[in-house]
C-alpha positions in Angstrom: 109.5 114.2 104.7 111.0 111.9 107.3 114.9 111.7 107.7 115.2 113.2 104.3 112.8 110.6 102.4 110.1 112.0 100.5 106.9 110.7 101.5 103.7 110.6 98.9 100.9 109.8 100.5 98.4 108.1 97.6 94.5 107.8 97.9 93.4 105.5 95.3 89.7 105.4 94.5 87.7 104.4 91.9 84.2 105.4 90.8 82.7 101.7 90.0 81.8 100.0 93.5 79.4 97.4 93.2 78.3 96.7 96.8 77.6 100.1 97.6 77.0 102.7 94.9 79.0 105.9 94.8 80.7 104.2 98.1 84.0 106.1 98.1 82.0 109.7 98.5 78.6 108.2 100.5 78.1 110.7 103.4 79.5 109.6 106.8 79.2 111.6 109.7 78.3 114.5 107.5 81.1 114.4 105.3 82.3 112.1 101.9 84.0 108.7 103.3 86.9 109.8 101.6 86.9 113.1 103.0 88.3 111.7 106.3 91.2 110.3 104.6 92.2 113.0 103.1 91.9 115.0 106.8 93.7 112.5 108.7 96.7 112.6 105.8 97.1 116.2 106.1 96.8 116.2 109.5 99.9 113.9 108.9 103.6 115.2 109.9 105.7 113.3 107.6 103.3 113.2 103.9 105.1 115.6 101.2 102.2 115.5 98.9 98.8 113.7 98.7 97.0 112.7 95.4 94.0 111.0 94.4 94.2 108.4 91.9 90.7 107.5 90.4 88.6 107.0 87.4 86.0 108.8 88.7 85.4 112.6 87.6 83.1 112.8 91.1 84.9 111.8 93.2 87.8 113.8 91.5 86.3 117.1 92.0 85.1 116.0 96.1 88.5 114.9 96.5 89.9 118.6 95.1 87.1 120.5 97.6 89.1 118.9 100.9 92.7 120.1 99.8 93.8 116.4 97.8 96.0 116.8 94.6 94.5 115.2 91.8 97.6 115.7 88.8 95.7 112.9 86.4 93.2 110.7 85.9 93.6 107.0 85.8 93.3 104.9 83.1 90.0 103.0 82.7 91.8 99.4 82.6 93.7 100.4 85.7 89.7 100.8 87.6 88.0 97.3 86.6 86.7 95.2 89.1 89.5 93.0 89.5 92.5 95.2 88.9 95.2 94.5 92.2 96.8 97.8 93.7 100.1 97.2 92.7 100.1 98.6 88.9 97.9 101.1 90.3 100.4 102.7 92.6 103.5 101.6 89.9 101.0 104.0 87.4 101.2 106.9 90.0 104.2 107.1 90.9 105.5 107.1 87.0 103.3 109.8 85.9 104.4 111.5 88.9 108.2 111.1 87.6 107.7 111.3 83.7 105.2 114.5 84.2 106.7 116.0 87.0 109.8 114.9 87.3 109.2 114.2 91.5 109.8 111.2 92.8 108.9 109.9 96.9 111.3 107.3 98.3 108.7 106.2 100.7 104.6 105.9 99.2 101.5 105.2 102.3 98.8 103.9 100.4 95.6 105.3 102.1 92.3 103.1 101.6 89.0 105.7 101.7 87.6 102.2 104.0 89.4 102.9 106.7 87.5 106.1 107.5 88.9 105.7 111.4 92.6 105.8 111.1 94.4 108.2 112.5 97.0 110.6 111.8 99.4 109.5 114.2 99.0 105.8 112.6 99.9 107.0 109.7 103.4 108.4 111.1 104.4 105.7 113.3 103.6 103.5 110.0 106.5 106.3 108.4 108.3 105.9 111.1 108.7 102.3 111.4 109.8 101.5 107.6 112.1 104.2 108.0 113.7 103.0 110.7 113.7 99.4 109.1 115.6 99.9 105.6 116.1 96.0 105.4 112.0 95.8 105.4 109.6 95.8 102.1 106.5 97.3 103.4 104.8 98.3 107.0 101.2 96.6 106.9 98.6 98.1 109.5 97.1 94.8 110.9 94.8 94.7 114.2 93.0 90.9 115.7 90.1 89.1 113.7 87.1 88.8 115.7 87.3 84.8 114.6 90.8 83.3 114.3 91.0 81.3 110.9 91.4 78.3 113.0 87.4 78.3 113.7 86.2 78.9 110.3 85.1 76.6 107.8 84.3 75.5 104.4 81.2 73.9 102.7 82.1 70.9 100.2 78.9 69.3 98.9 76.1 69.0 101.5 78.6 68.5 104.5 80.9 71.5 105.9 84.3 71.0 106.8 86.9 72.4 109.2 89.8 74.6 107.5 91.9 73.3 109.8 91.2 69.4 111.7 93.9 70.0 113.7 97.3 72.1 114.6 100.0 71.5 116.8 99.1 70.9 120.3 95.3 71.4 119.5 93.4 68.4 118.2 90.0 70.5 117.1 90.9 73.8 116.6 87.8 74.7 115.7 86.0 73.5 119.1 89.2 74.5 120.9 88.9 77.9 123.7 90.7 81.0 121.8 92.7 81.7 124.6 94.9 78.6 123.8 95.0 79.2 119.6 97.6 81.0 118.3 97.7 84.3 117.7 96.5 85.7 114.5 96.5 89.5 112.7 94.5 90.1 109.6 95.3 93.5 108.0 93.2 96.3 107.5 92.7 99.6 105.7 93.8 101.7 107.6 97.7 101.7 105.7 100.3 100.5 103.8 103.3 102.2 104.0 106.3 100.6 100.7 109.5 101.2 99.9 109.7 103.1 96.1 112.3 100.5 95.6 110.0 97.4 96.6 107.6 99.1 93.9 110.2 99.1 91.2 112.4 96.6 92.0 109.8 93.2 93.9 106.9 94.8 91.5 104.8 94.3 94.4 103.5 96.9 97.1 103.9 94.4 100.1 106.9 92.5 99.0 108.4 89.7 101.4 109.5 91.5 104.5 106.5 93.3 106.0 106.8 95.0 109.4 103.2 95.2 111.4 101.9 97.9 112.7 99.1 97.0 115.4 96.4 98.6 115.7 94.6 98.7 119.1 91.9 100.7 118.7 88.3 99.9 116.5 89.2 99.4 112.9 86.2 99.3 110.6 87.0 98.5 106.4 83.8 99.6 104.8 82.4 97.1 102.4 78.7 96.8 103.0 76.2 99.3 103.4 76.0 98.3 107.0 79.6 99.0 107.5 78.3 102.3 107.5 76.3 102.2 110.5 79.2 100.6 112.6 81.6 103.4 111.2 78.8 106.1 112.1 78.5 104.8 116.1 82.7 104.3 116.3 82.8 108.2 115.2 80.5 109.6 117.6 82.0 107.6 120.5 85.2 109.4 119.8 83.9 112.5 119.4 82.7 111.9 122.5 
């Protein structure tokens, strides 16, 4: 609980990853990726509760072995390929009420990809929305290794800049980074939302999103060799 919110922190997981199998319970540093998670959120001063929301009866029972709730299962056309978080989280949080009859003011949603968070990230992300009751949402964002300013597309045989020019820089995409503007790109690490943005914006993010910068290695596991980078970042801090 922070300043008398409730805080639910919410795992969501699902058993049908197509770049790497089984992804979400795949052994990293000899323990399921979403083990860490789950360590880091009950390591956590603020979270009331944690649950799992998946699909998955695997991952279900791993999730149960490192101390996460898991009060339902969810819905096979809430885990398709190309279902967005938002009635995900708008499905948790209802059961929750309807089944329960507890409701958080205050939800941190918790991807299993961003095995490297930390706990204390997790409560300045708390923190900050609760200081901020204006705000939607607290987004955990850190700098790309490219700005979008160098990237480009391919049309036909022939690629082409995304962007020819900005102000003050005629080629962007030639142009020293030091002298581009700066960009953030979010990451796994969190989300933290408002119940009321949920309910009220039907959106997890919403319009006014507060960043929360991360300094230190971020890694959002989507390819096998993900796993290797994550591997190497967690035996340098051990170290």
């Amino acid at each position: 609980m922070y300043k008398n919110y409730k805080v639910l922190g919410l795992i969501m997981a699902r058993g049908g990853s197509k770049s790497i199998p089984k992804k979400n319970i795949k052994l990293l540093g000899g323990k399921p990726l979403i083990a860490h998670t789950i360590a880091k959120a009950k390591a956590a001063r603020y979270i009331d509760r944690l649950i799992l929301s998946t699909d998955n009866a695997e991952i279900a029972e791993v999730a149960k072995k490192y101390g996460c709730e898991v009060p339902f299962m969810r819905p096979a056309e809430l885990a398709q390929d190309h279902t967005p978080d938002y009635p995900v989280v708008a499905h948790a949080v209802e059961w929750l009420y309807k089944n329960e009859n507890w409701q958080p003011e205050i939800i941190v949603h918790l991807r299993p990809t961003g095995p490297l968070r930390t706990s204390r990230q997790i409560d300045e992300g708390v923190e900050l929305l609760g200081l901020n009751k204006q705000a939607d949402s607290v987004r955990s964002v850190n700098e790309p290794n490219k700005p979008p300013y160098k990237m480009w597309t391919i049309k036909g045989k022939y690629m082409r800049p995304m962007f020819s020019s900005i102000p003050g820089v005629k080629e962007p995409f030639n142009a020293p980074r030091q002298i581009l503007p700066k960009v953030y790109e979010t990451n796994a690490n969190l989300g933290v939302v408002w119940l009321k943005t949920i309910k009220y914006k039907k959106t997890i993010i919403g319009d006014k999103v507060l960043p929360l910068v991360i300094d230190d290695a971020v890694v959002d596991i989507d390819k096998e060799h993900d796993f290797f980078i994550a591997e190497a970042l967690l035996r340098r801090n051990k170290l």
